[in-house]
MOPAC internal coordinates of N, CA, C and O (Angstrom, degrees):
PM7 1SCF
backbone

  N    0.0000 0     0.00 0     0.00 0    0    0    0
  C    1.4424 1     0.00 0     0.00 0    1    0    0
  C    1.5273 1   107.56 1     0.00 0    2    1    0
  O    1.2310 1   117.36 1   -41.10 1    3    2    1
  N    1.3674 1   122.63 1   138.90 1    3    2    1
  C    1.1337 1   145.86 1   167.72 1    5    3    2
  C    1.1759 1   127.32 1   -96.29 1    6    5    3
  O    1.2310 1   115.65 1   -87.34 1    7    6    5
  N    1.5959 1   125.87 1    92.66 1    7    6    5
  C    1.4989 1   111.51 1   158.72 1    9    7    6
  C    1.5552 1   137.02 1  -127.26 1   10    9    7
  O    1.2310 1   110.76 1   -63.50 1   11   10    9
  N    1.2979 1   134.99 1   116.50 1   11   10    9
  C    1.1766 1   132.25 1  -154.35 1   13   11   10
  C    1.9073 1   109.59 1  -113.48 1   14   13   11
  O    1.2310 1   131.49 1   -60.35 1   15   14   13
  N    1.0483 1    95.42 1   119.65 1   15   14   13
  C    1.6372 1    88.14 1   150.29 1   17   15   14
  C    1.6494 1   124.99 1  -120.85 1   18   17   15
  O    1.2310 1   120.94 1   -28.27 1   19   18   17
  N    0.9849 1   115.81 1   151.73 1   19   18   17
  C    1.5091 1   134.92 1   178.90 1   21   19   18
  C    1.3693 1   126.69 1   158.61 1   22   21   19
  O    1.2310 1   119.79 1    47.13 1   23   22   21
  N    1.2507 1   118.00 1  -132.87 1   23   22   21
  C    1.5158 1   113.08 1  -166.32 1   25   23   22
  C    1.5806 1   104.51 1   -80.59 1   26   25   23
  O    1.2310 1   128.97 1   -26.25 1   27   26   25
  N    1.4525 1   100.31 1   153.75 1   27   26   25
  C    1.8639 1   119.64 1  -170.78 1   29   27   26
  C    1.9233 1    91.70 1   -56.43 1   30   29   27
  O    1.2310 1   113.23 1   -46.53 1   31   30   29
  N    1.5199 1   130.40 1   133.47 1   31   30   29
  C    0.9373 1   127.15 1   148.93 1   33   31   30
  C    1.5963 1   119.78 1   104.46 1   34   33   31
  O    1.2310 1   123.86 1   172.14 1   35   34   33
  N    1.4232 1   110.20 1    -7.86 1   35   34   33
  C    1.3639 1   129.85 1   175.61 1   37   35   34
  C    0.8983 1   123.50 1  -127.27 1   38   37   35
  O    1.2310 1   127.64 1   -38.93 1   39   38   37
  N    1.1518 1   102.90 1   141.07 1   39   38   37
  C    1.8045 1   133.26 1  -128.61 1   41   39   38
  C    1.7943 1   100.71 1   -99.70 1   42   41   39
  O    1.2310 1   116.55 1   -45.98 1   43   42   41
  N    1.3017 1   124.15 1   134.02 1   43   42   41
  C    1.8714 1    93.67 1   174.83 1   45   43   42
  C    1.8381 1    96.95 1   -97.92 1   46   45   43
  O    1.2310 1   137.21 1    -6.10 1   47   46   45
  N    1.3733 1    84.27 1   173.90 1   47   46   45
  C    1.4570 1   103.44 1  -159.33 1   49   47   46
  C    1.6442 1    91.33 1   -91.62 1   50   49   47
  O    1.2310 1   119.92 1   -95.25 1   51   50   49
  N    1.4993 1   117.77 1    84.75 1   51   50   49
  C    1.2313 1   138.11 1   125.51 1   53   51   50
  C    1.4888 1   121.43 1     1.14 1   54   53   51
  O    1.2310 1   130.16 1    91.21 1   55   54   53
  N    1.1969 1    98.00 1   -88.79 1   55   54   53
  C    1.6978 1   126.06 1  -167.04 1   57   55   54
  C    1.4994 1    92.81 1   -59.14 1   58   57   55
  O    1.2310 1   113.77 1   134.84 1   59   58   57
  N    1.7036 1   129.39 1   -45.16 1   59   58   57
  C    1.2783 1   109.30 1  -164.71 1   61   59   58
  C    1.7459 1   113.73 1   -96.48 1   62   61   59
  O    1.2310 1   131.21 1  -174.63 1   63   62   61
  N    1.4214 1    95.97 1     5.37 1   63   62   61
  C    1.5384 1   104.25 1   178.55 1   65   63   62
  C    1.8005 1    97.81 1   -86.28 1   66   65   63
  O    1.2310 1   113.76 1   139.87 1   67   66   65
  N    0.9528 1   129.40 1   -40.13 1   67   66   65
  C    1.2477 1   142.58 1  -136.76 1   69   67   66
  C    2.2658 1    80.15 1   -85.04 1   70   69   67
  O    1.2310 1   133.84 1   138.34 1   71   70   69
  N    1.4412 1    90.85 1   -41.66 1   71   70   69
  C    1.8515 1    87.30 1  -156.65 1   73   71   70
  C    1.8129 1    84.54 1   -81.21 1   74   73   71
  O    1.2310 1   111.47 1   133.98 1   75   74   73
  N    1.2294 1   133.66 1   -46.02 1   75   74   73
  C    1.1583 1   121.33 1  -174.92 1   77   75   74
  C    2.0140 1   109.58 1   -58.17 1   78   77   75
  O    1.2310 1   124.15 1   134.19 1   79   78   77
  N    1.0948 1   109.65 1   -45.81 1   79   78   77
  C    2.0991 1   110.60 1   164.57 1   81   79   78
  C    1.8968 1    81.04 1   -38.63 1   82   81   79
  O    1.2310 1   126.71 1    71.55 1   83   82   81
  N    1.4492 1   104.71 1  -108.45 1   83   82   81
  C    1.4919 1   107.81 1  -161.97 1   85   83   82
  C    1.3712 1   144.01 1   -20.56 1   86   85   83
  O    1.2310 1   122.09 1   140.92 1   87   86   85
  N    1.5666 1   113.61 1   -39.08 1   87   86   85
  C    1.0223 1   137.91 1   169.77 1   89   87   86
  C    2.1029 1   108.56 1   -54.44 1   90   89   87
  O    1.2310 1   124.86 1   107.08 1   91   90   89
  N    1.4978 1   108.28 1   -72.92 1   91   90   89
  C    1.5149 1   118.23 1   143.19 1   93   91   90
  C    1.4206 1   116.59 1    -9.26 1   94   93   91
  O    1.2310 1   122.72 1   100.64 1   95   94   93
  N    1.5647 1   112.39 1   -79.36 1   95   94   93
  C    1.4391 1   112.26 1  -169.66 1   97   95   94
  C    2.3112 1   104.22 1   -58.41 1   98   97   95
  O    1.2310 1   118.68 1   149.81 1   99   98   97
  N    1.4775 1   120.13 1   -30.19 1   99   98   97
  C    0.9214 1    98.58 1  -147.07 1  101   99   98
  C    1.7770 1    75.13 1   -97.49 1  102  101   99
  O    1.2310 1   110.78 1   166.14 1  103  102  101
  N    1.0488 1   134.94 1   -13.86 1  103  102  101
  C    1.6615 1   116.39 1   167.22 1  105  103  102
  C    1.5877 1   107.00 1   -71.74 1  106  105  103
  O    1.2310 1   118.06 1  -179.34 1  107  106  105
  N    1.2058 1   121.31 1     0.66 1  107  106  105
  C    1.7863 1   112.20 1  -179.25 1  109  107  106
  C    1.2795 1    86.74 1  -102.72 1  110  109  107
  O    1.2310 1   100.68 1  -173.28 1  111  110  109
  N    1.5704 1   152.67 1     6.72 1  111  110  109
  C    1.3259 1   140.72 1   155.89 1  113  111  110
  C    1.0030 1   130.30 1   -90.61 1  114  113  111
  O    1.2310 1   119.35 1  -159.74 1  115  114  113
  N    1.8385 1   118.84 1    20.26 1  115  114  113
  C    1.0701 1   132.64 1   160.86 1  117  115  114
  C    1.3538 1   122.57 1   -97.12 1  118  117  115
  O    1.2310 1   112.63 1   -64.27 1  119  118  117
  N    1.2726 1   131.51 1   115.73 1  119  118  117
  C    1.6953 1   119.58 1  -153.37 1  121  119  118
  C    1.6532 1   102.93 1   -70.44 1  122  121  119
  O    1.2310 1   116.40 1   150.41 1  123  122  121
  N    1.1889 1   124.44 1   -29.59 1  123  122  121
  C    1.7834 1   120.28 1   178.14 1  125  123  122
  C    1.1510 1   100.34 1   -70.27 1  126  125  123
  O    1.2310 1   102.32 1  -179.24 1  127  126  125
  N    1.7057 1   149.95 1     0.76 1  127  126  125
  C    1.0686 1   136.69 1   152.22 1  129  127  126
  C    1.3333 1   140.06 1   -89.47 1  130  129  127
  O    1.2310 1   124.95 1   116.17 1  131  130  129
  N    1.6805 1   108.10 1   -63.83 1  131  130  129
  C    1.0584 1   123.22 1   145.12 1  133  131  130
  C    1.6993 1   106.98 1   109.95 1  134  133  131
  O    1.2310 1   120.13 1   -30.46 1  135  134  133
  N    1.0884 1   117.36 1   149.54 1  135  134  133
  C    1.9005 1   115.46 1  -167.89 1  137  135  134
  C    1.6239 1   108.34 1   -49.37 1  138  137  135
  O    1.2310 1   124.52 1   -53.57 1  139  138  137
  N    1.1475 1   108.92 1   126.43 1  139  138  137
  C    1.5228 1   123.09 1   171.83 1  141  139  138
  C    1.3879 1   125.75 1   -68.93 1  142  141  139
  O    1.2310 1   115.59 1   -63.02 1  143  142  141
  N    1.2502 1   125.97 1   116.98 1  143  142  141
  C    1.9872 1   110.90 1  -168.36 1  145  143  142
  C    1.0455 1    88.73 1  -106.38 1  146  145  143
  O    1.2310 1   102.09 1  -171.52 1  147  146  145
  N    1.5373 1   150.34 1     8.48 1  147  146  145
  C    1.7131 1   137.38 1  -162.29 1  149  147  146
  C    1.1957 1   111.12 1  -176.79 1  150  149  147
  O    1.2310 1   115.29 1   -52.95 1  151  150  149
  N    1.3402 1   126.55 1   127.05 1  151  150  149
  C    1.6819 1   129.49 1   161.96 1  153  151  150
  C    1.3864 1   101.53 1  -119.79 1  154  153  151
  O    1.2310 1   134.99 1   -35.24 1  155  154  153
  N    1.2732 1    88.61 1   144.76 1  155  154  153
  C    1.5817 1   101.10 1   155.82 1  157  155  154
  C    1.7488 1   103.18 1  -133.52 1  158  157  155
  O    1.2310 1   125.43 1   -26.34 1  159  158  157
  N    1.3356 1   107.17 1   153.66 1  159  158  157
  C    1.4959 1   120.12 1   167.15 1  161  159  158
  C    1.4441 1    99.07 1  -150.22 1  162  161  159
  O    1.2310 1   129.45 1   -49.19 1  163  162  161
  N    1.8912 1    99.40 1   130.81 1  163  162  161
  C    1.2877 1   111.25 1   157.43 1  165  163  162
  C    1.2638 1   128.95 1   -93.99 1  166  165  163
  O    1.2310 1    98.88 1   -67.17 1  167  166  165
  N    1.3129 1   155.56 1   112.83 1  167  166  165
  C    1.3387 1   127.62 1  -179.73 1  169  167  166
  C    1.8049 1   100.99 1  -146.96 1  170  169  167
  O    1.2310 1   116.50 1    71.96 1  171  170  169
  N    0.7205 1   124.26 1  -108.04 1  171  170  169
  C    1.5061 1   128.14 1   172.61 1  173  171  170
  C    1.9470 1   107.54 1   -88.45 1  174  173  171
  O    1.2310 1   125.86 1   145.19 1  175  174  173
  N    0.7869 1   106.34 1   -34.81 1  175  174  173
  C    1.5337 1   105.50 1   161.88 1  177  175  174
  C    1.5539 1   106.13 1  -113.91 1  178  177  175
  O    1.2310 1   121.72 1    -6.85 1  179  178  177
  N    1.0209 1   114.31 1   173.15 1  179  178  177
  C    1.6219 1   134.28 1   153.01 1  181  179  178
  C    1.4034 1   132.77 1   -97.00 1  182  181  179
  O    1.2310 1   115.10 1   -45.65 1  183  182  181
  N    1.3587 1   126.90 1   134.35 1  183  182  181
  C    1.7116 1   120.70 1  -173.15 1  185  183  182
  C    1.3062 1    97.90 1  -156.63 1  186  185  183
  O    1.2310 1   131.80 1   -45.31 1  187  186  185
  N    1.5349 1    94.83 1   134.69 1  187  186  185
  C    1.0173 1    95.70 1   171.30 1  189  187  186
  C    1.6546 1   108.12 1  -117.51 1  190  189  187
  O    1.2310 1   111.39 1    -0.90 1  191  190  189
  N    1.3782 1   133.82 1   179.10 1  191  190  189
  C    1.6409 1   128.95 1  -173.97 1  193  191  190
  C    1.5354 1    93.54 1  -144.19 1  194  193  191
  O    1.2310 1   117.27 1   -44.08 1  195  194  193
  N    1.0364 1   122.81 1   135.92 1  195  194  193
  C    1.7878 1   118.87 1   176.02 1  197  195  194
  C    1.5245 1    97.94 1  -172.41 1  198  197  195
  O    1.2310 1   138.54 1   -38.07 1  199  198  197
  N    2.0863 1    81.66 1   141.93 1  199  198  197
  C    1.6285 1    91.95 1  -163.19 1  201  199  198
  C    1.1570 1    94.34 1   -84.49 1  202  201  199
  O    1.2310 1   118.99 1   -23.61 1  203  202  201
  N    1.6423 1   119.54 1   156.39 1  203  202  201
  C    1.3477 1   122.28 1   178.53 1  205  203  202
  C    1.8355 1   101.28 1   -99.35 1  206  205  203
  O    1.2310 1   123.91 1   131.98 1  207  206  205
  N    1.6108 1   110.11 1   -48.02 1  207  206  205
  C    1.5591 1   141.01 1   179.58 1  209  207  206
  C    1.1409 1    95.02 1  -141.17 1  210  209  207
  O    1.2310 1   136.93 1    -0.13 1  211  210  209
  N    1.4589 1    84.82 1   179.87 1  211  210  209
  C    1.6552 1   118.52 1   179.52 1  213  211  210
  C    1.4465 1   127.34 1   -66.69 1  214  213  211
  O    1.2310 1   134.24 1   173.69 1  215  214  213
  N    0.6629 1    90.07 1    -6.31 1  215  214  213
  C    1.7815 1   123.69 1  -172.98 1  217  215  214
  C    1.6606 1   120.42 1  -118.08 1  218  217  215
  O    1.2310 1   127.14 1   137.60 1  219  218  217
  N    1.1697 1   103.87 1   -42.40 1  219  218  217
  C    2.0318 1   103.28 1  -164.36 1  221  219  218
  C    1.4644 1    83.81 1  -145.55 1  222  221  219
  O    1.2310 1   139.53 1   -57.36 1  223  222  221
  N    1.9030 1    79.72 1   122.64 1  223  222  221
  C    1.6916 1    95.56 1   156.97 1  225  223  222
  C    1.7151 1   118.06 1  -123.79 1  226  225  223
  O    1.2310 1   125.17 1     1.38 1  227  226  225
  N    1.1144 1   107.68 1  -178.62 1  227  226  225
  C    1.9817 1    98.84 1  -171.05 1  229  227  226
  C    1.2275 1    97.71 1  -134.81 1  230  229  227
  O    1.2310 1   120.58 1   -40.26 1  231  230  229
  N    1.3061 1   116.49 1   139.74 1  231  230  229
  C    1.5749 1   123.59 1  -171.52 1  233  231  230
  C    1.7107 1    87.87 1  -139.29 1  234  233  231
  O    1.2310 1   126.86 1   -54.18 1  235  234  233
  N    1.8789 1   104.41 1   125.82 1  235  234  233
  C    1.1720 1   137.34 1   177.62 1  237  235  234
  C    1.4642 1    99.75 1  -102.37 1  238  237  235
  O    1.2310 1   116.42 1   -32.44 1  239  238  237
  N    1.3169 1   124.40 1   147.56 1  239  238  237
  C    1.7650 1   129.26 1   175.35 1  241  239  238
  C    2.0565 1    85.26 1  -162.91 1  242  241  239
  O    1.2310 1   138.66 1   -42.09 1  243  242  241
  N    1.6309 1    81.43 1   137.91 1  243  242  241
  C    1.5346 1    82.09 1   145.11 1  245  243  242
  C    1.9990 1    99.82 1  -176.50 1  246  245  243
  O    1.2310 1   136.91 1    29.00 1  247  246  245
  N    1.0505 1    84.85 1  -151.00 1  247  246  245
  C    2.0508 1    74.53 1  -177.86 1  249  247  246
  C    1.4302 1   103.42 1   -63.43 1  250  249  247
  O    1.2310 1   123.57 1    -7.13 1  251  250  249
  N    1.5561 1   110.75 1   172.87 1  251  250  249
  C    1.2253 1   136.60 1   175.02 1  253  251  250
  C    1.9047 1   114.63 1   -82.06 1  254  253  251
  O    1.2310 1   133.75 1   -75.39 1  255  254  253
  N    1.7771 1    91.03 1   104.61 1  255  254  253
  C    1.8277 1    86.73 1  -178.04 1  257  255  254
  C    1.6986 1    89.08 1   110.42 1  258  257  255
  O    1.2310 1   115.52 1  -165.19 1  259  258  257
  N    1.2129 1   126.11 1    14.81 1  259  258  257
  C    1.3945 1   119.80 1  -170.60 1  261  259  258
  C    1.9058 1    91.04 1   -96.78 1  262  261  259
  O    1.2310 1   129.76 1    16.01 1  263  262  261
  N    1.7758 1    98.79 1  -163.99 1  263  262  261
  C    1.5768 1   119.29 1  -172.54 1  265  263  262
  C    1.5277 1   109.44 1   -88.46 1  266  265  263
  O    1.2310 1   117.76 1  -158.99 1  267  266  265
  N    1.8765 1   121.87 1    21.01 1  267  266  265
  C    1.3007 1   101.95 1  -172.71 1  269  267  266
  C    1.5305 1   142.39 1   -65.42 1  270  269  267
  O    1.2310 1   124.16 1   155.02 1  271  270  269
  N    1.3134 1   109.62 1   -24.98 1  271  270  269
  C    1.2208 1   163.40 1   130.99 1  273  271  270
  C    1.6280 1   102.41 1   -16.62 1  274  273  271
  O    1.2310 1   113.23 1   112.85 1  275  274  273
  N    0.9841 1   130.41 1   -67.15 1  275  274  273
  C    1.3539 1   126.25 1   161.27 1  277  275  274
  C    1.7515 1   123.10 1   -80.32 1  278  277  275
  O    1.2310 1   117.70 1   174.56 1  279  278  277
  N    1.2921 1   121.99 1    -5.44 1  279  278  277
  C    1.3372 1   110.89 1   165.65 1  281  279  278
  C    1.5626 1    98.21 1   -91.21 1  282  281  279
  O    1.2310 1   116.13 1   151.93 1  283  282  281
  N    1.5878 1   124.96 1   -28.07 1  283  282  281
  C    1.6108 1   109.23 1   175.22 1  285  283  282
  C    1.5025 1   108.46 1   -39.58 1  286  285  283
  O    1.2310 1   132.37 1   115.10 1  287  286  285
  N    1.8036 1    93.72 1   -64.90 1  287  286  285
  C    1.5524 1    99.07 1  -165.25 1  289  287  286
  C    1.7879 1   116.51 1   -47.07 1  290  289  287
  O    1.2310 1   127.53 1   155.39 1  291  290  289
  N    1.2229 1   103.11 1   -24.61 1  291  290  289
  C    1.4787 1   105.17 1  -178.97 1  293  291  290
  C    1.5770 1   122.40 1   -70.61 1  294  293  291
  O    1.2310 1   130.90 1   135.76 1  295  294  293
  N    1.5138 1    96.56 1   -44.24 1  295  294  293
  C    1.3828 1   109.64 1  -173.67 1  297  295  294
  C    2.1759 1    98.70 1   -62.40 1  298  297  295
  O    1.2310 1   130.99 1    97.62 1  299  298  297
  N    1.3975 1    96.39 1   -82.38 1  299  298  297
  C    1.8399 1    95.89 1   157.78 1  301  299  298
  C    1.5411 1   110.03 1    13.92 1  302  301  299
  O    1.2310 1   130.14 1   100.07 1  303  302  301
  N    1.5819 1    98.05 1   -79.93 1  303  302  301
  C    1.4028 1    96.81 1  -170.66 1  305  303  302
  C    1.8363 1   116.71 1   -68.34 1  306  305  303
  O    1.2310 1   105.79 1   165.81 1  307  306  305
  N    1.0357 1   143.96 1   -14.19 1  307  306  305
  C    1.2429 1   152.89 1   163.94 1  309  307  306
  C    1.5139 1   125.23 1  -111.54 1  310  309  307
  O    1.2310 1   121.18 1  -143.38 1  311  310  309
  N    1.0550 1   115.34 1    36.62 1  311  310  309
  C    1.7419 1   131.85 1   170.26 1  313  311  310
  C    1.2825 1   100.89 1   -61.68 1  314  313  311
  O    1.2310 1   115.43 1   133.29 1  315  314  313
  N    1.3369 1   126.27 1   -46.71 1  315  314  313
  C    1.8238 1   103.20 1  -178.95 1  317  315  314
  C    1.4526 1   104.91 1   -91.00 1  318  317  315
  O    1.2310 1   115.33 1  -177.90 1  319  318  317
  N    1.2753 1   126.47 1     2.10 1  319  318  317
  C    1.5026 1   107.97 1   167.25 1  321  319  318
  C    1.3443 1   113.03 1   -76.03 1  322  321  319
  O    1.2310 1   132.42 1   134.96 1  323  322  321
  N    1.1933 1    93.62 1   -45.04 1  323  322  321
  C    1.8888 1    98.38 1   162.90 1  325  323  322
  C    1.3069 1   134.51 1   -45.96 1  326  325  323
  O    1.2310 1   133.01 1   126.76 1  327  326  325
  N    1.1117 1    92.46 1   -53.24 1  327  326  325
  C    1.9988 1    98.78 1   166.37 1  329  327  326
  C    1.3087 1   126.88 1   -57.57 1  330  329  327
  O    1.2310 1   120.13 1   132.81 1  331  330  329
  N    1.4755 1   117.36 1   -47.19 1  331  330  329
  C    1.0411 1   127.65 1   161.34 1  333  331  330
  C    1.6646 1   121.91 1   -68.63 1  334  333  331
  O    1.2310 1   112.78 1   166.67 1  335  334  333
  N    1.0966 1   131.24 1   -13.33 1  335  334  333
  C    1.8187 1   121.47 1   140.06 1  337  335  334
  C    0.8920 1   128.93 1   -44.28 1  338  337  335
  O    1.2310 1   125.11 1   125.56 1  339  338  337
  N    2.0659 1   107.78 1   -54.44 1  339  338  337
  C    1.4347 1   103.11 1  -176.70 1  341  339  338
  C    1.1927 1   118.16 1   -81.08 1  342  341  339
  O    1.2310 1   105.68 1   179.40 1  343  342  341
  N    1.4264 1   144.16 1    -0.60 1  343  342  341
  C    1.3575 1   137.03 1   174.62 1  345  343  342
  C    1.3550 1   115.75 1   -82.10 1  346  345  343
  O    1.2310 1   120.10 1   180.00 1  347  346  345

């Protein structure tokens, strides 16, 4: 499932959410690491990656200095409402 808000006409980056999930899953198949439940990256934007289940994770991005930080805390508090959508 896909859901984006922001500006009228722009598209979220799909393709680079999809390789950052995968990428994640295939560094948690290294046993000195171990499965990842959370990214964050700062760089010119912000993103965050967090597992919801075993199955579906949700990746937040928006500028650098933005509210991500408060949609974590939000999401946190409604993780099984979430889960229970996507099933």
């Amino acid at each position: 499932m896909v859901a984006a808000v922001g500006k009228r006409g722009l598209a979220p980056k799909v393709e680079h959410a999809t390789q950052i999930v995968q990428t994640l899953e295939t560094l948690g198949q290294n046993p000195g690491v171990g499965r990842g439940l959370e990214l964050w990256s700062e760089g010119t934007e912000t993103l965050l990656l967090t597992r919801l289940s075993e199955d579906a994770s949700l990746i937040i991005s928006g500028k650098k200095g933005g509210r991500i930080a408060r949609w974590r805390h939000a999401i946190e508090c409604d993780v099984e409402m979430l889960n229970s959508v996507m099933r």
